[in-house]
C-alpha positions in Angstrom: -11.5 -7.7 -38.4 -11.6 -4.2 -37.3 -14.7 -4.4 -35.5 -13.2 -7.5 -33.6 -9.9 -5.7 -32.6 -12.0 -3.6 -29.7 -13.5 -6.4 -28.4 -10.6 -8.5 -28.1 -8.7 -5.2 -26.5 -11.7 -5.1 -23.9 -11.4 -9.2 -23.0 -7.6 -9.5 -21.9 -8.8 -12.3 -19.3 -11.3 -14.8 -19.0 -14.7 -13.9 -17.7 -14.3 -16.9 -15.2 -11.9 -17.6 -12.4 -8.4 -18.6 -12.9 -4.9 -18.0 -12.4 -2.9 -15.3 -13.7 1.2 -15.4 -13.8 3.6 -12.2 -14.7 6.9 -10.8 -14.8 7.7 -7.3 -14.3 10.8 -4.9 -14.8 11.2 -1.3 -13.5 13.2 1.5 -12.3 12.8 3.1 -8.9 14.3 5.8 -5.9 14.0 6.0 -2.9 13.4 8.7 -0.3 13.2 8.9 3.4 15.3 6.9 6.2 17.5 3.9 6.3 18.9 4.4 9.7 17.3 6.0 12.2 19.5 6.7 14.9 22.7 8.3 12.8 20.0 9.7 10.3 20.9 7.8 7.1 18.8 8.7 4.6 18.1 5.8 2.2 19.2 7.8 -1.0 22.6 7.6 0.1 22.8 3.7 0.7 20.9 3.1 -2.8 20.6 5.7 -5.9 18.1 3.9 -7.7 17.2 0.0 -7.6 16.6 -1.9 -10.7 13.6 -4.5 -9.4 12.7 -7.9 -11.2 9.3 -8.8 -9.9 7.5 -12.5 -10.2 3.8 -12.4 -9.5 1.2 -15.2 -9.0 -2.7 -14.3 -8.9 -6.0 -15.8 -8.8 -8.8 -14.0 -10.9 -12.1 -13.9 -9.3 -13.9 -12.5 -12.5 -12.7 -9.9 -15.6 -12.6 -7.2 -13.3 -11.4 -8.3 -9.6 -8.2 -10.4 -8.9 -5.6 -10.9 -5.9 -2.3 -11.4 -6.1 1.3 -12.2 -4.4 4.3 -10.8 -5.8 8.1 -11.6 -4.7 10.7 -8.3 -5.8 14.3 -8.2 -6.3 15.8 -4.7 -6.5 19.4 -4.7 -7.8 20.9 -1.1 -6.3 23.0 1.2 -8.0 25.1 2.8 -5.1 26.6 5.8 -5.6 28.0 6.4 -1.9 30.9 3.2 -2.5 34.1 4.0 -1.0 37.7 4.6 -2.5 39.0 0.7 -3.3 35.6 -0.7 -1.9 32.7 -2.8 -3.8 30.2 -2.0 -3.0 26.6 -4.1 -3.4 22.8 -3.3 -2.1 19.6 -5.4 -2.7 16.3 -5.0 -1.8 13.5 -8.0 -1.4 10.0 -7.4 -1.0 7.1 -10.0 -0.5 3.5 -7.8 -1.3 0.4 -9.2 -1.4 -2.4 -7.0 -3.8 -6.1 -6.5 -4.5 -6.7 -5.8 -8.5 -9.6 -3.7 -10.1 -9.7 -3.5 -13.8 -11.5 -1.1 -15.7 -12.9 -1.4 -19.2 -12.4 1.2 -21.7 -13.8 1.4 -25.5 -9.9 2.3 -26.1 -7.2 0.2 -26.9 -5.3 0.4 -23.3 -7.0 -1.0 -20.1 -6.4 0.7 -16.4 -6.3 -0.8 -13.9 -5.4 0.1 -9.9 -3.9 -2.0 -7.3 -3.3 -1.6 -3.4 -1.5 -3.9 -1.4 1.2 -4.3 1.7 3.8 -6.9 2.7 7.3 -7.5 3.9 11.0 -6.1 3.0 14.3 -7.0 3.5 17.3 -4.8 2.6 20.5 -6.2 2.3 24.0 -4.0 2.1 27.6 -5.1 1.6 30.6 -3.2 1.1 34.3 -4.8 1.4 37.5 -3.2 1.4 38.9 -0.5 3.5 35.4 -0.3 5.3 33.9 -3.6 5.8 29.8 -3.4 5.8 27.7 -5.8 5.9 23.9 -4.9 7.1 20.4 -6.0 7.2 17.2 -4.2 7.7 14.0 -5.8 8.0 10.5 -4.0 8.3 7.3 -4.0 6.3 5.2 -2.5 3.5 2.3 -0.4 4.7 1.2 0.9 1.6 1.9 -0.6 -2.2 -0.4 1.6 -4.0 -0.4 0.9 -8.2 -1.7 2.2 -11.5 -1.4 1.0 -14.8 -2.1 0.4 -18.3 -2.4 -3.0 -20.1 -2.0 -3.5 -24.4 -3.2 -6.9 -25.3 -0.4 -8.2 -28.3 -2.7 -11.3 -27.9 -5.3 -13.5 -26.6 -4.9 -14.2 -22.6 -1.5 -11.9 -22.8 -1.4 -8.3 -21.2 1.7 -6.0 -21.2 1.9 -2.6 -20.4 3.5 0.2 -18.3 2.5 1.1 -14.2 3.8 3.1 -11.6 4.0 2.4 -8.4 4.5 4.1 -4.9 4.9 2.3 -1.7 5.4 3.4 1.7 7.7 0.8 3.9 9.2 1.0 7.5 12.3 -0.5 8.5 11.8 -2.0 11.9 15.1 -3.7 13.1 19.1 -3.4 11.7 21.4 -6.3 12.3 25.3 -6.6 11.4 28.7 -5.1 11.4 30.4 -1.8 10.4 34.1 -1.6 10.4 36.2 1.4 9.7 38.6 3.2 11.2 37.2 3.8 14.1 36.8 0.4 15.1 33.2 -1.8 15.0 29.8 -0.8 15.4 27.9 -3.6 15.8 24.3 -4.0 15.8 21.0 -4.9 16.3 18.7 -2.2 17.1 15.5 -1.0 17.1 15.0 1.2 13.9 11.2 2.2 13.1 12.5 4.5 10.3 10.1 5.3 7.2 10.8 5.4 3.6 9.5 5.2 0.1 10.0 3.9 -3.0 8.9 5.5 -6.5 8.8 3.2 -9.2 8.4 3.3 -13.1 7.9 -0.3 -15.3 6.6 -2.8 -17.9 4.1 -5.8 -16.5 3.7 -8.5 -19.2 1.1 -11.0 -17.3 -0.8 -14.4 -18.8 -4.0 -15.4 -17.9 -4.6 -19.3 -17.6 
């Protein structure tokens, strides 16, 4: 039995093609620019962001595999105004390349790269009245990680992730006291997201 634990630690997948299905759940910040022209920086629309991510992949062999992953990021806003709700969500669509390493330890690396799209979504009703949506893309989704095997064809483990976005366009409404500002407009403001989490995937 012991000599049989390592090997099953080093064979988390199949050797042959095949699908592979997961779930993820992390913690993440944000620096850089929501809003280019009045210079909102995206730490002050969204503290953090708590993302749930589904991910679908096909395995080429025990080492190489592609995947697409949809991600919603609840916000936690701090910035909400006296009497307001306030509520911020973040959607990213990010396709990845997978390598996997193998180890003679019980944890498996692994590193990922990938780009896609983003759509960030904030509300606020009340005294001010928000209600805005910023589009763009993912240039860079660059990943590392760690997968456990609690049993045949299951992986779970912690990664970390950094990925590098641009918001392209702003469209909506912001009432205050002032009056309306109404959009769209051309954005092309950069930001980043820093994120910390647990991958549980299944291999088919």
């Amino acid at each position: 039995m012991l000599l049989a634990a390592p090997a099953l630690a080093r064979a988390p997948v199949s050797e042959g093609p095949g699908l592979e299905a997961g779930l993820r759940l992390g913690i993440e910040v944000p620096t850089g620019t929501a809003v280019r022209s009045t210079r909102i920086d995206l730490s002050f629309v969204v503290a953090k962001a708590v993302p749930v991510w589904a991910e679908l992949g096909w395995r080429f062999n025990r080492y190489l595999s592609v995947s697409a992953s949809y991600q919603a990021g609840f916000g936690l806003v701090d910035y909400c105004d006296l009497g307001c709700s306030c509520s911020v969500r973040d959607d990213r669509l990010t396709f990845h390349g997978t390598v996997r390493f193998d180890t003679d330890g019980v944890a498996l690396p692994w590193l990922s790269a990938g780009a896609g799209f983003e759509w960030l979504h904030v509300k606020e009703s009340g005294a001010y009245q928000v209600d805005l949506m910023l589009r763009g893309t993912i240039s860079a989704d660059l990943q590392a990680g760690l997968d456990f095997v609690p049993a045949r064809g299951w992986v779970t483990g912690p990664f970390l992730s950094f990925a590098i976005g641009r918001f392209s366009s702003v469209r909506g409404t912001i009432m205050d006291q002032a009056g309306a500002v109404t959009y769209p407009e051309s954005n092309r403001s950069r930001h980043h997201w820093s994120q910390f989490g647990f991958r549980t995937l299944y291999a088919f």
